[in-house]
Steps between C-alpha positions, in 0.01 A plus 500: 500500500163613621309392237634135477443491847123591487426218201725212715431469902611330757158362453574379114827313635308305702314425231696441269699248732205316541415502175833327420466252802163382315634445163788272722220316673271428265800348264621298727148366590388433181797326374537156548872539458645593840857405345808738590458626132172616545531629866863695418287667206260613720698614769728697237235681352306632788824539700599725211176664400488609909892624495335742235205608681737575784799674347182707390358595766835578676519790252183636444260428797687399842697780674827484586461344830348207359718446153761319602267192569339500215842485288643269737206252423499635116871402463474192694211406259631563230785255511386236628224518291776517204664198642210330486412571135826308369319159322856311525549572877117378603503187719304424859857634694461846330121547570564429808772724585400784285170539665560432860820778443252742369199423733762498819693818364239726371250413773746617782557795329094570496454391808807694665364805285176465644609492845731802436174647395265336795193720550505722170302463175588157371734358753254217512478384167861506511565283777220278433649467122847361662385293763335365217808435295718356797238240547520405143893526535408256811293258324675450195807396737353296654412253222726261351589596151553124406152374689267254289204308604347292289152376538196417293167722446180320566452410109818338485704743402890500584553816651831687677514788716849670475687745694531799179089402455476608894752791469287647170169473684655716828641719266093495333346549806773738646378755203103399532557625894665815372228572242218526716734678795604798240210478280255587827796779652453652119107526539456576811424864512742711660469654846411935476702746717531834525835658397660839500549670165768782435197731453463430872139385480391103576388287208421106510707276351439150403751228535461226240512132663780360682792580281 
């Protein structure tokens, strides 16, 4: 599909991922609800919305050598972003579990990709993305889902610190990270080189970002 594949780059997935990574972040940070409810909403949606952007550009912009990542992550995505979007099931055990399965899962997949890929266009990003995710995978494990500390702000106020309201905020600033990482890649202007055309002359192509 040439056409398709001139009006949504490599560059617009980036984008577009960031894009989605925002909306997460600024949710969760201007909510002052960091209950499993609201963080399994969250997760859901932009897990979902980013299994479509994938499956998407698996078909239309990736070649072949670098589709069966992007549906890998898409599918991955995709259901555990459904299983997070059941109201009934929500509770601190499945936020947990959900997430760190996704962030562990889909960011060995990028990273592994990226290293399959080490030293072409976008290998970086890639790598970068699922180191990323296996930290969050790494930090949500390591807190207690059942921690609570309760203390009291300097006007008084009874306050508690839980261990979903810690797991929603990694999960806030896992996406804020991810923002600014794909949402510079996407800008940044892409890198010229001459290529060969079937013509036989040379002609200068332009790259867009780190896809």
């Amino acid at each position: 599909m040439p056409a398709a594949s001139r009006t949504f780059t490599a560059r617009h997935v980036q984008l577009t991922r960031a894009a989605l990574a925002a909306v997460a972040a600024l949710m969760i940070t201007f909510s002052t609800d960091h209950s499993a409810n609201l963080g399994l909403s969250v997760f859901g949606g932009f897990a979902i919305a980013t299994a479509l952007v994938l499956a998407l550009a698996a078909i239309i912009v990736y070649p072949a050598g670098r589709r069966w990542p992007a549906l890998i992550l898409a599918g991955l995505s995709f259901v555990l972003g459904m299983a997070g979007g059941i109201p009934a099931l929500r509770s601190d055990g499945l936020f947990f579990g959900l997430v760190i399965a996704w962030a562990a899962l889909t960011g060995l997949v990028e990273l592994i990709a990226g290293i399959r890929r080490k030293g072409t266009e976008g290998a970086r990003d890639a790598m970068v993305v699922g180191t990323l995710g296996l930290l969050l995978a790494l930090a949500l494990a390591i807190v207690p889902a059942g921690y609570l500390y309760q203390y009291t702000s300097p006007q008084g106020e009874a306050l508690e610190l839980t261990g979903i309201i810690i797991g929603v905020g990694l999960f806030g600033g896992y996406a804020a990270i991810v923002t600014v990482f794909l949402g510079i890649a996407g800008l940044t202007p892409g890198a010229k080189k001459t290529v060969r055309t079937d013509a036989g002359t040379d002609r200068l192509a332009e790259h867009g970002g780190h896809a």
